[in-house]
TORPA-4810 file (N, C-alpha, C, O; in nm, 3 decimals):
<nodes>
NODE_1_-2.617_-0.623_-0.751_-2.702_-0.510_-0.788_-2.729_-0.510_-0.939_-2.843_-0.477_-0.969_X
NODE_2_-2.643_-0.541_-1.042_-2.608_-0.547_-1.209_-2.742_-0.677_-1.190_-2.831_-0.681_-1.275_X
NODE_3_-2.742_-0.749_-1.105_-2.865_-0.900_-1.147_-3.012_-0.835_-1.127_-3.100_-0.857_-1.210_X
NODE_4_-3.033_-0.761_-1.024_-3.112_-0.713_-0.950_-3.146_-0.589_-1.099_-3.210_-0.628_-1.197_X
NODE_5_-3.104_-0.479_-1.092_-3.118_-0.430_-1.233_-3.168_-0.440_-1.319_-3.275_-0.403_-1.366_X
NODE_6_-3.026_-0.535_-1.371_-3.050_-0.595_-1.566_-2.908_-0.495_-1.578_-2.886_-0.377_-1.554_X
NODE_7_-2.830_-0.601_-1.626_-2.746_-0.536_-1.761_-2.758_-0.418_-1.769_-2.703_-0.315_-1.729_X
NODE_8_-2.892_-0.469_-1.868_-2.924_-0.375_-1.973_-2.943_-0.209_-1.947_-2.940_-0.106_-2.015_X
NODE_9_-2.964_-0.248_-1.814_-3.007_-0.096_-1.762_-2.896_-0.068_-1.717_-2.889_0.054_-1.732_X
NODE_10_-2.809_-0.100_-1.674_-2.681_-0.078_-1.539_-2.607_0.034_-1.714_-2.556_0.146_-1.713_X
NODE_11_-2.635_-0.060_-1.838_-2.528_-0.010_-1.949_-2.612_0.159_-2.001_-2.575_0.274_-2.022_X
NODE_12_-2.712_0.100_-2.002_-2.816_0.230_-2.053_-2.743_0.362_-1.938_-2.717_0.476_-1.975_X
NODE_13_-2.727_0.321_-1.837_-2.714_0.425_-1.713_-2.598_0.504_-1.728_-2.591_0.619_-1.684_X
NODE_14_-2.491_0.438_-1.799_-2.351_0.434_-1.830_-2.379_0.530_-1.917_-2.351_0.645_-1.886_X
NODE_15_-2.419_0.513_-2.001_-2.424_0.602_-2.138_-2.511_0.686_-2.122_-2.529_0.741_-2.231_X
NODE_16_-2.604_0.745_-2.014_-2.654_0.861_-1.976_-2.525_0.891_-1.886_-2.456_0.973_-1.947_X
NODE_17_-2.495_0.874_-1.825_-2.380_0.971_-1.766_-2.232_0.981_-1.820_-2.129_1.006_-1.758_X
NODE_18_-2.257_0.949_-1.977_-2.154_0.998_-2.048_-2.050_0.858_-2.140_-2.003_0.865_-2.254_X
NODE_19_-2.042_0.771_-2.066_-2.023_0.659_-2.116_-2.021_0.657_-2.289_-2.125_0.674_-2.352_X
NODE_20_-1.897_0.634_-2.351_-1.969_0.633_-2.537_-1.881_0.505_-2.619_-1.892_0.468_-2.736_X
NODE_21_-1.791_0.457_-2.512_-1.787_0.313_-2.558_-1.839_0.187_-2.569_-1.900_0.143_-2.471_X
NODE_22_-1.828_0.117_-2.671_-1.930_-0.030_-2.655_-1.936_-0.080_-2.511_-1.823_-0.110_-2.470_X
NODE_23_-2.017_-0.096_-2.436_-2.095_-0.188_-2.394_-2.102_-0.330_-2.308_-2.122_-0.318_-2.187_X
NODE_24_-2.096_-0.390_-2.332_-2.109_-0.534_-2.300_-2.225_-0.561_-2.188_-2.200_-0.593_-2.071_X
NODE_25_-2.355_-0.544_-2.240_-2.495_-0.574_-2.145_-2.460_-0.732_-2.100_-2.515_-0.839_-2.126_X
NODE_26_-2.352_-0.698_-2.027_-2.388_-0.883_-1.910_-2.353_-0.858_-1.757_-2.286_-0.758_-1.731_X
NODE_27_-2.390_-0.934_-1.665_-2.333_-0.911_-1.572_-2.223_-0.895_-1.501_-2.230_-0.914_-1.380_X
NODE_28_-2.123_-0.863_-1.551_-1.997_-0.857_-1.523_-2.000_-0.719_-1.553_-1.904_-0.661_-1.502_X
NODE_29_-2.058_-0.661_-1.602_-2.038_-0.467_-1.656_-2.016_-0.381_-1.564_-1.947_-0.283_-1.595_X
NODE_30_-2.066_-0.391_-1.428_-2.048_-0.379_-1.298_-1.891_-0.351_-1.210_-1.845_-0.259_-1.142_X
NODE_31_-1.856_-0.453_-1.246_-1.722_-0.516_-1.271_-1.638_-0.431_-1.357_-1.526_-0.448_-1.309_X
NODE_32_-1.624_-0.341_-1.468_-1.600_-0.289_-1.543_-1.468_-0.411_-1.681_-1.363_-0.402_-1.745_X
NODE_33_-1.579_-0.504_-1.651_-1.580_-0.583_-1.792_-1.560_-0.547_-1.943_-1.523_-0.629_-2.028_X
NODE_34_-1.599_-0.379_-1.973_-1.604_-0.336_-2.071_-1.489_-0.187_-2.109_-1.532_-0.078_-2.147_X
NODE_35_-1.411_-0.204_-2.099_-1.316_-0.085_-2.084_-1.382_0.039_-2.140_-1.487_0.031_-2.204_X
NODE_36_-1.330_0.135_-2.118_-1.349_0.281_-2.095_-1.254_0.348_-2.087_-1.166_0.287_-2.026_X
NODE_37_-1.204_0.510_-2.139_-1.071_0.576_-2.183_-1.094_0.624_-2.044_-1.205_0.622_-1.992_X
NODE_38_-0.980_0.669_-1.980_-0.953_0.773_-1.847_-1.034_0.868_-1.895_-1.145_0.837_-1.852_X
NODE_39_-1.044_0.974_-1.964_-1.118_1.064_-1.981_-1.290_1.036_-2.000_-1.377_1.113_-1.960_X
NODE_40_-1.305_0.935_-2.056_-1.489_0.893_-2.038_-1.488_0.869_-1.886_-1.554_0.950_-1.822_X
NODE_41_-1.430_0.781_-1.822_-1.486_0.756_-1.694_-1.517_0.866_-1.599_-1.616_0.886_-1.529_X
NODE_42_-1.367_0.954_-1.624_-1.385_1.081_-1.539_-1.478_1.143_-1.592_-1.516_1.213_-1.498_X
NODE_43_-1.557_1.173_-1.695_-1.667_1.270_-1.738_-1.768_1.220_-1.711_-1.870_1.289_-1.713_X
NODE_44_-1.776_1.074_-1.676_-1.888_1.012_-1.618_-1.934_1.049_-1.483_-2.050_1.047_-1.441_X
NODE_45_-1.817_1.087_-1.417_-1.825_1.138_-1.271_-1.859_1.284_-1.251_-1.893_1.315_-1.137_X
NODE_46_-1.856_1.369_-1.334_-1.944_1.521_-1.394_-2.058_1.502_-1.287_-2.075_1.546_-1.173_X
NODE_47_-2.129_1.421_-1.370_-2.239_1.471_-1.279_-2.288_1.426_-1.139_-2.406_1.454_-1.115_X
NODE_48_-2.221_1.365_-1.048_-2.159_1.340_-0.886_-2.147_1.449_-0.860_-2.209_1.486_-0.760_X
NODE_49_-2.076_1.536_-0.925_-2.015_1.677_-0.818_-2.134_1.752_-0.887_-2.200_1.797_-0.793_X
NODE_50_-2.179_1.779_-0.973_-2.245_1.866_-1.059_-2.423_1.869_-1.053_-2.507_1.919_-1.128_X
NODE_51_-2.433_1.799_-0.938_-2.555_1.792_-0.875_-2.651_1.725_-1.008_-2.749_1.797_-1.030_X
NODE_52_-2.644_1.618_-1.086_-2.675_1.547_-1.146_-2.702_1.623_-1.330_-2.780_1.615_-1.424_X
NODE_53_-2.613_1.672_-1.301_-2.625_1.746_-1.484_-2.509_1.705_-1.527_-2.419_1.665_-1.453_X
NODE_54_-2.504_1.711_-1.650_-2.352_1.630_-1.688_-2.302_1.764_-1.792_-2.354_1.874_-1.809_X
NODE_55_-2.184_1.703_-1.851_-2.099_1.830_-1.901_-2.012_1.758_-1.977_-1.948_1.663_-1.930_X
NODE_56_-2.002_1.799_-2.111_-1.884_1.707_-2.199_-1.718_1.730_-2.173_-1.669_1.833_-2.220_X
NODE_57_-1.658_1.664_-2.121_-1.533_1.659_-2.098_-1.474_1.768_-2.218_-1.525_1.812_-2.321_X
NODE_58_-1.351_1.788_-2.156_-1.267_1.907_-2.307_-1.121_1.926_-2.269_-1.097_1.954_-2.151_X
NODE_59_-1.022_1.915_-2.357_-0.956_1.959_-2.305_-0.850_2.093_-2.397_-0.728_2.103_-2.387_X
NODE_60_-0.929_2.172_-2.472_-0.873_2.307_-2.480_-0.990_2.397_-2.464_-1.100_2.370_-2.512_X
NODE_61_-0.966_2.499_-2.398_-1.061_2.623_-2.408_-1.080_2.720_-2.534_-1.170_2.739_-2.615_X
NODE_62_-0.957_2.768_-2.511_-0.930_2.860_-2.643_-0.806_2.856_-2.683_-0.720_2.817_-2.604_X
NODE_63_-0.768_2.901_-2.828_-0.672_2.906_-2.863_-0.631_3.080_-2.922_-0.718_3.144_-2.980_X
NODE_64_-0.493_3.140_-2.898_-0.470_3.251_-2.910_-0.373_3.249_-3.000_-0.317_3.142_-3.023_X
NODE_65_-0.334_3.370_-3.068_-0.174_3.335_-3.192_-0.090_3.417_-3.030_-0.132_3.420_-2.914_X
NODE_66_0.019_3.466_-3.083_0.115_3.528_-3.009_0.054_3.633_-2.958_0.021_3.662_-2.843_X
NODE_67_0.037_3.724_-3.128_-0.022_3.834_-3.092_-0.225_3.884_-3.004_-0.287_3.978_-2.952_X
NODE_68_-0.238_3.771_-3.036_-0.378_3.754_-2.881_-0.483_3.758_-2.983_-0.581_3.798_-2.921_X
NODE_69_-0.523_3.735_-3.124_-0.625_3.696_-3.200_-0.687_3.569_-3.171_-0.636_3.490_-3.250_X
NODE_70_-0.750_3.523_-3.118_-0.854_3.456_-3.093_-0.865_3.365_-3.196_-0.921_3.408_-3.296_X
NODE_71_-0.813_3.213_-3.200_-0.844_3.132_-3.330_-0.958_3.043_-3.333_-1.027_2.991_-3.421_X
NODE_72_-0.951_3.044_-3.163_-1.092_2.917_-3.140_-1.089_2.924_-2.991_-0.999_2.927_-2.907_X
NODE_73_-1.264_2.925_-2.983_-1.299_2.917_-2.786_-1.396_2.848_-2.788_-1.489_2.886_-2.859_X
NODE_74_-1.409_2.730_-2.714_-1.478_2.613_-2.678_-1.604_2.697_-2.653_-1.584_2.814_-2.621_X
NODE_75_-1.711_2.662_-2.663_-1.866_2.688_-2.691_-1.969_2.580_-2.585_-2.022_2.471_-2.604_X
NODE_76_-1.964_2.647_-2.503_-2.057_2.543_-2.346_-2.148_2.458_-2.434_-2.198_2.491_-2.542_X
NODE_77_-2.159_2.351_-2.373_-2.190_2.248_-2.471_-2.388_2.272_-2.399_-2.434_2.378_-2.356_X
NODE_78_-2.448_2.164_-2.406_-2.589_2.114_-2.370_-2.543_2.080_-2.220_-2.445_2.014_-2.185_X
NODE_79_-2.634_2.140_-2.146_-2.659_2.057_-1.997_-2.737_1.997_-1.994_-2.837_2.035_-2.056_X
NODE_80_-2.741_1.864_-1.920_-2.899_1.864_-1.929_-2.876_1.705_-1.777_-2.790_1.621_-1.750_X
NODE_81_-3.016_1.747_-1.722_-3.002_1.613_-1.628_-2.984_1.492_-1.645_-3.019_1.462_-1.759_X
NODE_82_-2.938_1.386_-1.574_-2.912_1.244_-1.603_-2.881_1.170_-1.495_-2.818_1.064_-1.492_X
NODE_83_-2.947_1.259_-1.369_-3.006_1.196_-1.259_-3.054_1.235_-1.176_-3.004_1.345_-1.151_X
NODE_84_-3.143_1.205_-1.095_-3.217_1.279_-0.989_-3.164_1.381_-0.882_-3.045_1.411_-0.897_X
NODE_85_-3.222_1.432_-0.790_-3.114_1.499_-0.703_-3.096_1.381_-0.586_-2.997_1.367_-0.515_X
NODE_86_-3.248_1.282_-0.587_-3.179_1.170_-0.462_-3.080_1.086_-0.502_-2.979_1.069_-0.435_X
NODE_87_-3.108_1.016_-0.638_-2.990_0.932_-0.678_-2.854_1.015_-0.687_-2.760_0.938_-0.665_X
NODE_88_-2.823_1.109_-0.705_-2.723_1.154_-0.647_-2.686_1.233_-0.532_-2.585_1.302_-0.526_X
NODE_89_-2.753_1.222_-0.463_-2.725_1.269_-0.323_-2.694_1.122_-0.274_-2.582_1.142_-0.226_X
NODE_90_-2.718_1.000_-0.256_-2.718_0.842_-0.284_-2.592_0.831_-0.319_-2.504_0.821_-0.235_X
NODE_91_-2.570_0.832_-0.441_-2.430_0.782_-0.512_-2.322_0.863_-0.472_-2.221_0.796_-0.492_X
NODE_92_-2.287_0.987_-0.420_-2.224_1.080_-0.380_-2.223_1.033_-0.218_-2.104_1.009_-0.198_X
NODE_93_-2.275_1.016_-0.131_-2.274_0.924_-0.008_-2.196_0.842_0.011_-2.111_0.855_0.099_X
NODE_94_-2.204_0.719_-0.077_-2.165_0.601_-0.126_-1.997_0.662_-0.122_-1.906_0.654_-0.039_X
NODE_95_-2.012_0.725_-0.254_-1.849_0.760_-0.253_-1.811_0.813_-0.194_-1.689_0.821_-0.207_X
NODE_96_-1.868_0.890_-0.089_-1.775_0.979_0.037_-1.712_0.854_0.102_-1.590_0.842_0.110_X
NODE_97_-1.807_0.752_0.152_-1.822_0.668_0.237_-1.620_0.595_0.202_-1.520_0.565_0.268_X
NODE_98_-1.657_0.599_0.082_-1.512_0.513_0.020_-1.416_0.592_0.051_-1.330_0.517_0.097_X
NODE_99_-1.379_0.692_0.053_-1.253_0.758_0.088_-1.249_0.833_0.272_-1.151_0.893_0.317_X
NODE_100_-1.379_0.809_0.350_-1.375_0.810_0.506_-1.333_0.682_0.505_-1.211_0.675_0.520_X
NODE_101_-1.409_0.535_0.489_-1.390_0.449_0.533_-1.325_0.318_0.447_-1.249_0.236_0.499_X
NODE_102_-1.354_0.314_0.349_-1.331_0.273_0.226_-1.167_0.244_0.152_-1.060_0.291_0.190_X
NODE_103_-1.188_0.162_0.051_-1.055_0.180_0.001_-0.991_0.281_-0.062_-0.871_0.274_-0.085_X
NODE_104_-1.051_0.364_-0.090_-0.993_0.521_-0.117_-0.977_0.593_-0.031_-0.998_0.711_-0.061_X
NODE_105_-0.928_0.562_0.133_-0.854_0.669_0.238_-0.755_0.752_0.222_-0.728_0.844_0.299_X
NODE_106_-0.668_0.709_0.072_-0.579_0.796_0.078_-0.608_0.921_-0.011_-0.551_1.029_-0.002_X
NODE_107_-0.681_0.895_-0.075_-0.774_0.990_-0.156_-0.795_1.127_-0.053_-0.747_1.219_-0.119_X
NODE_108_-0.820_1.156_0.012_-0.900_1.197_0.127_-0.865_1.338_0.128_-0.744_1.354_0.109_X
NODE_109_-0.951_1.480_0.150_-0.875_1.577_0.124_-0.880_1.626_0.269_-0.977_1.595_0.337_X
NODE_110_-0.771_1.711_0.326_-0.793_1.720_0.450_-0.884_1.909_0.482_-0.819_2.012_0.469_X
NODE_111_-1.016_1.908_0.517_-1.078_2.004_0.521_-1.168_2.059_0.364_-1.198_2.168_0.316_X
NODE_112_-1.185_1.920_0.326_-1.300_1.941_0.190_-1.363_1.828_0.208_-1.293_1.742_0.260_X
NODE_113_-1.505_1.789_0.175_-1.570_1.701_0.177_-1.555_1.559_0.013_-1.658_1.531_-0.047_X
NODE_114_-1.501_1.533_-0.004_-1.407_1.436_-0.102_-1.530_1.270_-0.110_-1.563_1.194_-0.019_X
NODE_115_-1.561_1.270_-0.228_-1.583_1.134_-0.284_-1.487_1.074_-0.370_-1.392_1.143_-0.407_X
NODE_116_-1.503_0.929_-0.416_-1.468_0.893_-0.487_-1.495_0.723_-0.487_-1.581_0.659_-0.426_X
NODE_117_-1.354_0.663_-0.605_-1.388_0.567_-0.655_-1.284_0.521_-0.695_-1.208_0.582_-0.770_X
NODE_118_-1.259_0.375_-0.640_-1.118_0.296_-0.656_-1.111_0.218_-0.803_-1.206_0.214_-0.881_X
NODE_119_-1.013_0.171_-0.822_-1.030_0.047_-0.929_-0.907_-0.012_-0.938_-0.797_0.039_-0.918_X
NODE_120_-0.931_-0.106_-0.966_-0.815_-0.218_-1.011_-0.878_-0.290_-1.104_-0.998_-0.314_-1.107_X
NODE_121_-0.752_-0.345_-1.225_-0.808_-0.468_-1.298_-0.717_-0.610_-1.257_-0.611_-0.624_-1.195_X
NODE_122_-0.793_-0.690_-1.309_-0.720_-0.845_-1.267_-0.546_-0.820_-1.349_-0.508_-0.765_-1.453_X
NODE_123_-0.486_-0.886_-1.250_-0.318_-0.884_-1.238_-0.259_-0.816_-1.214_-0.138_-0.834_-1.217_X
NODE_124_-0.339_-0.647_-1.162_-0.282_-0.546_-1.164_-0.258_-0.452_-1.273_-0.192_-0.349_-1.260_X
NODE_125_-0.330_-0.502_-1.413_-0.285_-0.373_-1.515_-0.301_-0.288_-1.528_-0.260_-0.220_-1.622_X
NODE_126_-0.393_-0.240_-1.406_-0.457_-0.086_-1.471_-0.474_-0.094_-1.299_-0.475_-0.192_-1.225_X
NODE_127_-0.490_0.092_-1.263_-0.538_0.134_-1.135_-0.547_0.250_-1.133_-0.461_0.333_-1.161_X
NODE_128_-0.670_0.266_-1.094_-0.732_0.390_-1.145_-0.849_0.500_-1.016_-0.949_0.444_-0.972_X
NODE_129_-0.823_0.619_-0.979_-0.904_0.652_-0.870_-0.987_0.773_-0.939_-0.931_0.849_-1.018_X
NODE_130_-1.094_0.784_-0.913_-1.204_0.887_-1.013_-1.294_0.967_-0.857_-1.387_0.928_-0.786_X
NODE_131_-1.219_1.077_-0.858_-1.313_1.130_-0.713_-1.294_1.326_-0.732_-1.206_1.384_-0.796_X
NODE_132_-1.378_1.374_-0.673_-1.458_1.464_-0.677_-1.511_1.540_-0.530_-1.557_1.478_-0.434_X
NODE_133_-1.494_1.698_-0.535_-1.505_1.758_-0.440_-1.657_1.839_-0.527_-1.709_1.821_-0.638_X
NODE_134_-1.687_1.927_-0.413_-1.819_1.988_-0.491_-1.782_2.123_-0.617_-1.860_2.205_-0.665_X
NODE_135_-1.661_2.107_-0.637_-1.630_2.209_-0.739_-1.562_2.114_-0.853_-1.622_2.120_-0.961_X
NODE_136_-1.480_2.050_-0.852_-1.372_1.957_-0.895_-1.364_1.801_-0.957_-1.392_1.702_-0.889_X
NODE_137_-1.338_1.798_-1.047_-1.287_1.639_-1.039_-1.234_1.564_-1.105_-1.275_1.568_-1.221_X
NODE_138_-1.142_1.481_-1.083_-1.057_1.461_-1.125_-1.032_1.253_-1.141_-1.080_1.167_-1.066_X
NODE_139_-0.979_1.241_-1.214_-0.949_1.092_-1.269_-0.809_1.038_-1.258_-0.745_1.119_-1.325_X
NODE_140_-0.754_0.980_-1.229_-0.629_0.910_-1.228_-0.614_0.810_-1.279_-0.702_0.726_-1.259_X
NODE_141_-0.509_0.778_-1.359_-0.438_0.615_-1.420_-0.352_0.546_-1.405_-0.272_0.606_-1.477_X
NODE_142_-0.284_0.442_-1.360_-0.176_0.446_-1.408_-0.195_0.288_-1.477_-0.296_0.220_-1.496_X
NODE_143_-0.070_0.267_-1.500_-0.036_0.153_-1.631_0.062_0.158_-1.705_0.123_0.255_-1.749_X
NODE_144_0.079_0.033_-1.721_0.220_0.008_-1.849_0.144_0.017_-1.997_0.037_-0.030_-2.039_X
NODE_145_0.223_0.080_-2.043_0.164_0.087_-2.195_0.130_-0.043_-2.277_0.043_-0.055_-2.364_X
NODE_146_0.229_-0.146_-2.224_0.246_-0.261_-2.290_0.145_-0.344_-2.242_0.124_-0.445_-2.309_X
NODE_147_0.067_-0.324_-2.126_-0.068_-0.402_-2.045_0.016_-0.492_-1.988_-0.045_-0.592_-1.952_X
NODE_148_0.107_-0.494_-1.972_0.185_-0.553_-1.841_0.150_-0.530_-1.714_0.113_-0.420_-1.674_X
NODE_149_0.160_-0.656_-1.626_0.080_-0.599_-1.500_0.163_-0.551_-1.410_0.271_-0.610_-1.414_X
NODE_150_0.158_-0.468_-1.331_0.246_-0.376_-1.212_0.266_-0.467_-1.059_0.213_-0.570_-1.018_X
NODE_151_0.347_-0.395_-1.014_0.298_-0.483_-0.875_0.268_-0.440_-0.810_0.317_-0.351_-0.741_X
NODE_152_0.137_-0.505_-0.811_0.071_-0.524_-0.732_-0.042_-0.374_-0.682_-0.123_-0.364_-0.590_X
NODE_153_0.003_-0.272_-0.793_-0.020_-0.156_-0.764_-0.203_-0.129_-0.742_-0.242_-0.154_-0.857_X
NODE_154_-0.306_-0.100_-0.677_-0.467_-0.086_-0.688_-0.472_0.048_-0.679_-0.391_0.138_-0.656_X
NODE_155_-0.607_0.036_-0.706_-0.607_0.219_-0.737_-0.687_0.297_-0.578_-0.779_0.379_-0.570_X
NODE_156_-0.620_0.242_-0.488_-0.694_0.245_-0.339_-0.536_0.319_-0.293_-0.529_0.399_-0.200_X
NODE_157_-0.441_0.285_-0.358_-0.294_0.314_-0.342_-0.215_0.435_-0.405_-0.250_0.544_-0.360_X
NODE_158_-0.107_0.437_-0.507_-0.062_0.560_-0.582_-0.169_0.609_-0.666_-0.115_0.718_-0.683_X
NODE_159_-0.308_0.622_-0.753_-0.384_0.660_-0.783_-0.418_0.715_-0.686_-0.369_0.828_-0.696_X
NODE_160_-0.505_0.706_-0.543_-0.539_0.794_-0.447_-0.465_0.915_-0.451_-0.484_1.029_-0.495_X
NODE_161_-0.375_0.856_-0.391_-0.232_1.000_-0.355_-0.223_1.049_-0.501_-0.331_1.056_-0.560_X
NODE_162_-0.166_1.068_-0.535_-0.154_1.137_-0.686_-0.288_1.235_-0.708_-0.276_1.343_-0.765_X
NODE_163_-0.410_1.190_-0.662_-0.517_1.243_-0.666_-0.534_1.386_-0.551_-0.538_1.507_-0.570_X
NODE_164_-0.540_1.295_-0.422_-0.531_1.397_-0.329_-0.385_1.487_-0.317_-0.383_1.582_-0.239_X
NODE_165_-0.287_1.458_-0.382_-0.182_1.566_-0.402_-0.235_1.696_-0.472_-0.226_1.815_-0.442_X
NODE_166_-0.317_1.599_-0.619_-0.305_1.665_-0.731_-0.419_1.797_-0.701_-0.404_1.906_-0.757_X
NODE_167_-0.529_1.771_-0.609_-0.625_1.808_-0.598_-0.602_1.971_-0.452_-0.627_2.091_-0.448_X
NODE_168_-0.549_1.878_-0.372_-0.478_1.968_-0.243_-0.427_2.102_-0.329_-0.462_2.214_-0.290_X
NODE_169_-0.351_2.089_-0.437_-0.316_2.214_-0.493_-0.391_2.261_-0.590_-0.368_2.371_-0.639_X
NODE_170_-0.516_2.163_-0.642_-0.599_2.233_-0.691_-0.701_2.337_-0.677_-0.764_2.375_-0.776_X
</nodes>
């Protein structure tokens, strides 16, 4: 699909749905050839659940002293579209499809309609599940700090679960 495309576009697409690390326009990008922080990928997935508007990731709201003075409250950022309603009604399909039938079964929420998205890197260093209910969503990692590879661990496996635990009580 990345040949069929172009690169160039598959990367452009990336960085409309939030994407803000370099790059690498080749065919392998697809592939996720070009690393990305847990938190970009998951904000990439914003707009899947969010009916194609995206939303800048955050992670404090506000801040209070003891006594409840108000030091700082996050300020709703720009919405704005960054994909159609078919291309994501499409890509949201796709990822249901992965956690009914797919390598993300364990993902799966029981009595919510659940997408998502597996990953593994070569040797096992990284495994990672990025999935989303129509309110929710959430990213998973795991990894050795040292980029040592695990065994054998994919993110179709303890990333799922960890997800659908994390989410079940969400």
């Amino acid at each position: 699909l990345t040949a069929e495309a172009g690169p160039k576009a598959v990367a452009q697409t990336a960085r409309r749905l939030g994407i803000a690390s370099p790059l690498l326009e080749v065919s392998s990008l697809a592939l996720g050839t070009s690393g990305v922080t847990p938190l970009e990928l998951t904000g990439a997935y914003v707009p899947f659940a969010n009916g194609g508007i995206a939303a800048q990731p955050f992670g404090i709201l506000r801040i209070r002293t003891a006594s409840g003075k108000m030091l700082y409250q996050r300020k709703p950022s720009e919405r704005d579209a960054v994909m159609s309603a078919n291309d994501n009604m499409q890509m949201t399909r796709l990822m249901m499809e992965t956690v009914t039938t797919g390598t993300g079964k364990a993902g799966r929420l029981n009595g919510r309609d659940t997408a998502g998205k597996t990953g593994t890197t070569q040797d096992f260093r990284d495994a990672w599940f990025v999935g989303f209910t129509a309110d929710l969503v959430c990213g998973v990692w795991i990894g050795n700090d040292n980029n040592a590879p695990m065994a054998k661990a994919t993110g179709g496996g303890l990333p799922a679960r960890i997800f659908r635990d994390f989410m079940t009580e969400a």
